[in-house]
N, C-alpha and C positions, 0 to 999 in steps of 0.2 A: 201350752208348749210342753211337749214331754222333757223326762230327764234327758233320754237320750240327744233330741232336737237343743236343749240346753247347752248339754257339754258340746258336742258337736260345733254349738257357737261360740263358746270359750274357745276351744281350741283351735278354731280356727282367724277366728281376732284376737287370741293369746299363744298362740304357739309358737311365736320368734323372740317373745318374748321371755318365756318359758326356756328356748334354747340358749338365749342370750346368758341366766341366769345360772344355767347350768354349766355354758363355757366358762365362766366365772369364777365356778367354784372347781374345776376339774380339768385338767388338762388333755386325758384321753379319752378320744374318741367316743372307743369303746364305753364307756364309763360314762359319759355327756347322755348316751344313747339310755343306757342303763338307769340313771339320774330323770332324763327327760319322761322315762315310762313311767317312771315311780310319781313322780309328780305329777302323770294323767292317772294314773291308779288312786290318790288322793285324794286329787280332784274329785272323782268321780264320786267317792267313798262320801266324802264330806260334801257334797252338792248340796244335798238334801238338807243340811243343816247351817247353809247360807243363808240367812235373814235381811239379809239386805241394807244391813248397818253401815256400810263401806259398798263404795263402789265396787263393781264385779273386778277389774284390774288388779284392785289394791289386794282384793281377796287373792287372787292368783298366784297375786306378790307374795302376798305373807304363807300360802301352799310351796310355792315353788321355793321360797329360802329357806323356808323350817324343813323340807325337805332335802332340801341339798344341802344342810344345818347337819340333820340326822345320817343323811346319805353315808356318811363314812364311818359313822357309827364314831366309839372311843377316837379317834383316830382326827372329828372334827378339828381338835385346836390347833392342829398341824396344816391344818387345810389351807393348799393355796390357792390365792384368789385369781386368776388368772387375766393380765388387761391384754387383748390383741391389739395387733398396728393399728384400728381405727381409733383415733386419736379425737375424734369429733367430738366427746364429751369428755377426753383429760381435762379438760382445758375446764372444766366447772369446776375442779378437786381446785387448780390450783388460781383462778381468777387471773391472772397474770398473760395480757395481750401477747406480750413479746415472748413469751416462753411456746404460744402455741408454734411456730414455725418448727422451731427446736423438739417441739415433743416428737415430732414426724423421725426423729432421729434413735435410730436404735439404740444405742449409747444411752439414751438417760429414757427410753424407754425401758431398757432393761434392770435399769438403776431405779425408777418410778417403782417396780412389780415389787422389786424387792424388798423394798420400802412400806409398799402396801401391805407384803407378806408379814412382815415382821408385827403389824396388828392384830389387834383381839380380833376375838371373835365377831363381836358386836360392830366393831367397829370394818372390819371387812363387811360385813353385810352392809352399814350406813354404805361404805364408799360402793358398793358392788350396785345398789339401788340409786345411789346419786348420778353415778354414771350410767344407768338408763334411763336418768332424766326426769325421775320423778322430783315433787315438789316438797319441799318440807313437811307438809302433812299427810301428803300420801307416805313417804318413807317413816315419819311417826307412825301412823295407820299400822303398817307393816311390821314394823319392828315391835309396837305396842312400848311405846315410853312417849312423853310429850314433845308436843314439838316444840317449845323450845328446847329443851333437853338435846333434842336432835342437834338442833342451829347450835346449841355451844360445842356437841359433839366433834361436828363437820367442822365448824370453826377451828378446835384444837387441832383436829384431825391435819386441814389444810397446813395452818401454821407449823405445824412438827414437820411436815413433809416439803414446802418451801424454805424453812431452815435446813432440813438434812439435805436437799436439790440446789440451795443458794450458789454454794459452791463448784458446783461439778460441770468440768472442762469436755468441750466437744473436741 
């Protein structure tokens, strides 16, 4: 298989994912679009230097968030993380059956973002990764720290944010 047959199949069984990740971290548009090329420009760059140690996914992962990590240049620590209305994987940040109905609600959707914004860096990406559903050791893989490290991360992560969500009136 050539490189180009290569990429050509990444981005095409990687590339909503890839978009996913970029809505993520950026809110405009423009700038998603901008984010998303850059992360096929990477890709491409770094093909060749894929070994094969991580599944090709995982790889994508850790192209696409170091990328959109860098994308804003100085300016990352401010970076906000962006969650749109589809709610289907809130519901893993915060484990809690009865809150899923509720998250469907603007109101503590808009209160969730804000909550997530207010995190590190590191930890935006844990939660930007969890919520596409990856599994603890793909999101270790990615971030490059252990996984348990991860699992405690996520864990404090959730708990600060069901504490700071405990209270707030629909």
């Amino acid at each position: 298989m050539t490189k180009e047959e290569k990429f050509n199949t990444i981005v095409s069984e990687n590339g909503e994912r890839i978009r996913n990740i970029c809505r993520y971290y950026n809110s405009n548009v423009e700038d998603q679009k901008d984010m998303y090329q850059e992360v096929l420009v990477n890709i491409w760059k770094s093909l060749d230097s894929f070994r094969g140690d991580s599944a090709m996914s995982t790889w994508v992962y850790r192209v696409a968030v170091n990328t959109s990590l860098t994308f804003a240049g100085k300016a990352f620590r401010h970076m906000k993380l962006m969650v749109d209305s589809d709610t289907t994987n809130l519901n893993s940040i915060l484990d809690d059956e009865n809150l899923k109905q509720k998250l469907a609600e603007e109101k503590l959707l808009e209160r969730m973002q804000l909550e997530l914004n207010q995190l590190s860096v590191i930890d935006k990406a844990l939660i930007s990764l969890l919520l596409e559903g990856l599994s603890m050791k793909e999101i270790a893989e990615v971030i490059g720290i252990t996984e348990p490290n991860v699992k405690v991360k996520i864990h404090r992560i959730k708990s600060q944010l069901k504490e700071k969500l405990k209270g707030e009136q629909l």
